[in-house]
C-alpha positions in Angstrom: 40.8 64.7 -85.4 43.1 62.1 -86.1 42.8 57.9 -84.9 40.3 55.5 -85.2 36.9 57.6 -85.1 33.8 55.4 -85.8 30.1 55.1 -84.2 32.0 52.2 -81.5 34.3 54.7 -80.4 34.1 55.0 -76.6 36.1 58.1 -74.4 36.7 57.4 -70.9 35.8 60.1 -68.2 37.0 61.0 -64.9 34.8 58.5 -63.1 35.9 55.8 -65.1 32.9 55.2 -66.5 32.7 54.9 -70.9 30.4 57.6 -73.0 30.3 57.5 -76.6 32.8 60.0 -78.2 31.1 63.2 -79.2 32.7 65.5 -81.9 30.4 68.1 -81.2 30.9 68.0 -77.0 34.6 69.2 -77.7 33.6 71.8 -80.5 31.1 73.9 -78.5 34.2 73.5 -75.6 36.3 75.3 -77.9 33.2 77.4 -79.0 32.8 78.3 -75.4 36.6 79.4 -74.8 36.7 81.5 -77.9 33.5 83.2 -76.8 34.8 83.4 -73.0 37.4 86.0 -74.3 35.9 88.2 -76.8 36.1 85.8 -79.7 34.6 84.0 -82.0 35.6 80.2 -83.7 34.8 79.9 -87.7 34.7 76.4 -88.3 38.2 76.3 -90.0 39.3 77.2 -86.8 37.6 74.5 -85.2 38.8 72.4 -87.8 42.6 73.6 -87.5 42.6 72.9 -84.0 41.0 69.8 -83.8 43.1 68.1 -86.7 46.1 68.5 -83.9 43.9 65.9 -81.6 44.1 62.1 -81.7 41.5 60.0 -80.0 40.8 56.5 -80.4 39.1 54.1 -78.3 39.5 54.1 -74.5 41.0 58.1 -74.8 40.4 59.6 -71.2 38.8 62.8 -71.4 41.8 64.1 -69.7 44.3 63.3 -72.8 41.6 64.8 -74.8 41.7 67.8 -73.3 45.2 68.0 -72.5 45.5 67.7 -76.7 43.1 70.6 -77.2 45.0 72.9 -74.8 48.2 71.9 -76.5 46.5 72.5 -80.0 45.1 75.5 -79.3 48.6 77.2 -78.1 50.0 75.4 -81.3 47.9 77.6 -82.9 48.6 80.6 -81.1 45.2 81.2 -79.5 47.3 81.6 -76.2 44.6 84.0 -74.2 41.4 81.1 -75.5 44.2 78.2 -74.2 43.9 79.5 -70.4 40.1 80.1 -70.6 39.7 76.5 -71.9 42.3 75.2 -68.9 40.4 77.3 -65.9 37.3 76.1 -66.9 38.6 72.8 -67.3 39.7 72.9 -63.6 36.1 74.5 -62.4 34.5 71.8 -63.7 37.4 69.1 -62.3 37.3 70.3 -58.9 33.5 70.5 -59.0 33.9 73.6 -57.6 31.5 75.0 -60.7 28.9 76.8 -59.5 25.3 77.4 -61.3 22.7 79.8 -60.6 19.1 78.5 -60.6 15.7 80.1 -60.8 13.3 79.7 -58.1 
């Protein structure tokens, strides 16, 4: 990750509202779409990808992931690219759906 990174750096999501930036919320993303296709993310992979992504403070969680998607096709993990972009959209539309235990 490239930009202005420190313990004051603040993301903004889709409800406008400011969260602390977490490192490790976009890794298990990318985690979770390698995984969602049969595959699995060393940490140099992780690493690779996420040296493609700039944030600094005030980055919408939109740009952010917009970057990952770009970075991951960038780095030819086209098939893990689309499972991180339809997820992405579940969770945008709200339309994700989880089961509970009762």
């Amino acid at each position: 990750i490239t930009g202005m990174i420190n313990s004051e750096t603040f993301i903004v999501k889709r409800d406008g509202k400011k969260e602390a930036f977490s490192l490790d919320k976009i890794k298990n993303a990318i985690s979770k779409a390698f995984l969602s296709v049969g595959s699995f993310a060393t940490q140099d992979v992780i690493t690779n990808i996420l040296s493609r992504v700039n944030i600094s403070d005030g980055t919408s969680v939109e740009d952010i992931q917009n970057q990952v998607e770009i970075a991951l096709m960038a780095e030819h993990y086209y098939s893990v690219a689309k499972a991180f972009m339809l997820d992405r959209n579940i969770w945008k539309t709200g339309k994700y759906v989880t089961s509970s235990v009762s």
